[in-house]
C-alpha positions in Angstrom: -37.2 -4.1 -5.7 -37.6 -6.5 -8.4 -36.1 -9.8 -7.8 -37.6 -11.3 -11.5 -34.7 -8.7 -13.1 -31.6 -9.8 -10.6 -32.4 -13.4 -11.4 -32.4 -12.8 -15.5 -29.0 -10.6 -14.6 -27.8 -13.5 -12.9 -29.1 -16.3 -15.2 -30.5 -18.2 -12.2 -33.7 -19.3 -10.9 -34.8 -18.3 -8.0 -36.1 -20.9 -5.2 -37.2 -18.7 -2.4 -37.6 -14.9 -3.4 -38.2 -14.0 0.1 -34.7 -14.7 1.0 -33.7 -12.2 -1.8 -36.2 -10.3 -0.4 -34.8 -10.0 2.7 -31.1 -10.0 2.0 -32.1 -6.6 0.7 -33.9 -5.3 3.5 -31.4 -3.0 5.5 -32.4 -2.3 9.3 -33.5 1.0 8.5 -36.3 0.3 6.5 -37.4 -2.3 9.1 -37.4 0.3 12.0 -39.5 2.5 9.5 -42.0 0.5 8.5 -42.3 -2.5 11.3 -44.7 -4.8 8.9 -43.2 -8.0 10.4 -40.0 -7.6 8.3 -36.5 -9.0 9.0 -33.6 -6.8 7.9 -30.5 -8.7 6.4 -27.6 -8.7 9.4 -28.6 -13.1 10.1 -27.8 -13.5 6.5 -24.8 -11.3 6.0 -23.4 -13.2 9.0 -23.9 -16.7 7.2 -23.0 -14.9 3.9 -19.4 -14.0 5.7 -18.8 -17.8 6.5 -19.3 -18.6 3.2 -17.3 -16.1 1.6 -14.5 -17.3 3.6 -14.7 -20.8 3.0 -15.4 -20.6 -0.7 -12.2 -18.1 -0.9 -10.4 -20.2 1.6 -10.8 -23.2 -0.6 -9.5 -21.6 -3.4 -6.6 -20.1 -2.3 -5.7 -23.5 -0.7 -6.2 -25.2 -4.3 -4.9 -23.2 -6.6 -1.7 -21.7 -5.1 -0.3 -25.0 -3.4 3.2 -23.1 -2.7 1.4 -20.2 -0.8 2.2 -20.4 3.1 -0.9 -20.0 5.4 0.6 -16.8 6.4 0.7 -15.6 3.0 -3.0 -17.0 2.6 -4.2 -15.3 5.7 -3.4 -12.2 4.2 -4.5 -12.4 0.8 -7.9 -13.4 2.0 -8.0 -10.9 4.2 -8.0 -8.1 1.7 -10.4 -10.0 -1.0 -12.6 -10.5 1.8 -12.7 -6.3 3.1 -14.7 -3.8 3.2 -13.7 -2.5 0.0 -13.4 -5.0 -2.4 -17.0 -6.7 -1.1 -18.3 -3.2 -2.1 -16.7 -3.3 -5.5 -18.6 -6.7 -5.7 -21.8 -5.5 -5.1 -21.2 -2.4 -7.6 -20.5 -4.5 -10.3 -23.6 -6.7 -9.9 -25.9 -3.4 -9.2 -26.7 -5.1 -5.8 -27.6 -1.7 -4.7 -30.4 -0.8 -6.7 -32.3 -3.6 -5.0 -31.6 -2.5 -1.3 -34.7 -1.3 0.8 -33.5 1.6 3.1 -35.3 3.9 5.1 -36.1 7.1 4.0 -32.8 8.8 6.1 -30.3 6.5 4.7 -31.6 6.8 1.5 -31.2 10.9 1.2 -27.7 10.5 2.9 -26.3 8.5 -0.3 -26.9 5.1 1.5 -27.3 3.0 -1.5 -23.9 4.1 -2.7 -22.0 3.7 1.1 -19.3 1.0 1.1 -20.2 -0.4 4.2 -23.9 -1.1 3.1 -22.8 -2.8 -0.8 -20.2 -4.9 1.6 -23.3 -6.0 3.7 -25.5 -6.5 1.0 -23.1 -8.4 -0.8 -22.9 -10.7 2.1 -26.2 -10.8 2.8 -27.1 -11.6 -0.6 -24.5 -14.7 -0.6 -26.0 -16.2 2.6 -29.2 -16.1 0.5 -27.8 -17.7 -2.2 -26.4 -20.3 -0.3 -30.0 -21.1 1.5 -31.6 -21.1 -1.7 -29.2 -22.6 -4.0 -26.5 -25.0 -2.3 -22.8 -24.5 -1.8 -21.8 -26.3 -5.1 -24.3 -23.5 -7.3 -22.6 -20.4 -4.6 -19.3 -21.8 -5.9 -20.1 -21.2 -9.1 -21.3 -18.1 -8.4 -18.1 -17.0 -6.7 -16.2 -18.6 -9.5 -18.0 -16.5 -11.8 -18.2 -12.7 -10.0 -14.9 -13.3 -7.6 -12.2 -15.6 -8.6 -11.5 -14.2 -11.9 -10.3 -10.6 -9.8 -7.5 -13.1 -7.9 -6.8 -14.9 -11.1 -6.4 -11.3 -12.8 -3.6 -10.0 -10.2 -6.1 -7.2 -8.2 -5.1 -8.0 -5.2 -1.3 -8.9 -5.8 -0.4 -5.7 -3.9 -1.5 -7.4 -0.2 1.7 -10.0 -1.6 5.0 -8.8 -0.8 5.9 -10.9 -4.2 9.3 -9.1 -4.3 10.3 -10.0 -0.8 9.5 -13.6 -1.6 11.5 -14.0 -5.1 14.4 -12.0 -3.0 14.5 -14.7 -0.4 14.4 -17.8 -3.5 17.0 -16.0 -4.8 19.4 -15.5 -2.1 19.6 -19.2 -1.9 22.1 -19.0 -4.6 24.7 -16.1 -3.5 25.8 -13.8 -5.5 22.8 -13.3 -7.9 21.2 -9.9 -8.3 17.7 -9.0 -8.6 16.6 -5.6 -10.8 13.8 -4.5 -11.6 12.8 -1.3 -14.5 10.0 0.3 -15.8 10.2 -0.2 -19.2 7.4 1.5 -20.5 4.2 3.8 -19.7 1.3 3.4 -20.9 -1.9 5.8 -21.5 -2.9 9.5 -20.2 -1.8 11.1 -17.1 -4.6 10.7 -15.3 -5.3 7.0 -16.1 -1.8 5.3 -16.6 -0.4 2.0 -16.9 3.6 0.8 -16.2 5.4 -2.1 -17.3 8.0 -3.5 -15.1 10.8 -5.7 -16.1 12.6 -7.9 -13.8 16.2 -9.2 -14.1 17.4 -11.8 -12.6 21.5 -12.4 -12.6 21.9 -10.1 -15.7 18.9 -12.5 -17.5 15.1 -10.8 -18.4 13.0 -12.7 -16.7 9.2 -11.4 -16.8 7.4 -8.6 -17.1 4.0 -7.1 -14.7 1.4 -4.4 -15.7 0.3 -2.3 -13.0 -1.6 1.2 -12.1 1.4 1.7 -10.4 5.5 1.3 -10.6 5.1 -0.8 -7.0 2.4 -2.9 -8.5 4.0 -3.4 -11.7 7.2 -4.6 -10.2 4.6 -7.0 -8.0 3.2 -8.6 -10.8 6.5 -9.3 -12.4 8.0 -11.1 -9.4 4.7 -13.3 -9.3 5.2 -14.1 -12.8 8.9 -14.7 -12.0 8.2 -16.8 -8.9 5.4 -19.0 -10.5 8.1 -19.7 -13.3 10.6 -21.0 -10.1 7.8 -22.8 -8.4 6.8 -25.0 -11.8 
């Protein structure tokens, strides 16, 4: 583990290594080696709390017309098993874990459910060692910019909610096309077009036709809503 090389990765200096140190240290390697070491479960469950408030926070700032229900929900899925993994992968958090020697042969520094603790865990650390206002930054830095970018627009039912605004006024019809797709078969990309009584209205970009026509009812319904 080298902690000198995650804070020149991160651009931040380091109060208290042996948090770092720790947040790293899985429960296997403890029960292998038992050198007075703490594994990193106390800090993933601060590191939790503070992924949800930070998140929290910023759902309840910047999307002032979004319902609790609908916040509930989208927190939810940035806050899963999956997308803390996809966190830690893109920061490399894994090459820093300490695993014991089984967990390590069975692909354990690649298994979602240990990045999604780690990334935690590493958080809580964070926190402790830097403050709330520096973690926000943090999160502002590595998380936020995948809710500002539309990856989790799919947990929004976007198209129910423009249907509902635009039932208010009876008698005007919602369509949506693909109008065009984009790259190889294996790796493709759709634009969806949504009309709104007989007018073209926006347009969403998505892996998929569902999440294309997502994203251009969020575009459509942040048009209403200003």
């Amino acid at each position: 583990m080298n902690i000198n090389e995650l804070e020149k990765k991160l651009r931040v200096e380091f109060a208290n290594k042996k948090l770092y140190e720790q947040a790293f240290t899985h429960s296997s390697y403890v029960n292998e080696h038992r050198k007075h070491l703490v594994d990193n479960e106390r800090l993933e469950f601060l590191g939790d709390a503070v992924l949800e408030l930070g998140v929290s926070q910023y759902l309840y700032r910047k999307h002032p017309s979004m319902v609790e229900g609908e916040m509930t929900k989208l927190r939810a899925t940035i806050v899963c098993e999956a997308s803390l993994a996809h966190f830690a992968e893109q920061l490399e958090l894994g090459d820093y874990l300490r695993l014991g020697k089984g967990e390590e042969q069975t692909g354990g520094r690649m298994r979602p459910s240990i990045l999604a603790d780690v990334f935690e865990s590493f958080l809580g650390a964070f926190f402790l060692d830097q403050g709330y206002d520096r973690t926000v930054q943090f999160l502002e830095q590595h998380v936020y910019p995948k809710i500002i970018s539309g990856a989790f627009s799919h947990a929004m039912d976007y198209k129910s909610e423009l249907q509902e605004l635009v039932q208010q006024n009876k008698g005007i019809a919602i369509r949506y096309d693909i109008i065009e797709e984009r790259g190889p078969s294996h790796n493709k990309e759709f634009v969806a077009q949504v009309t709104i009584d007989q007018e073209t209205f926006s347009e969403g970009i998505g892996k998929t036709k569902k999440e294309a026509e997502q994203r251009a009812a969020k575009k459509a319904l942040d048009v209403f809503n200003k």
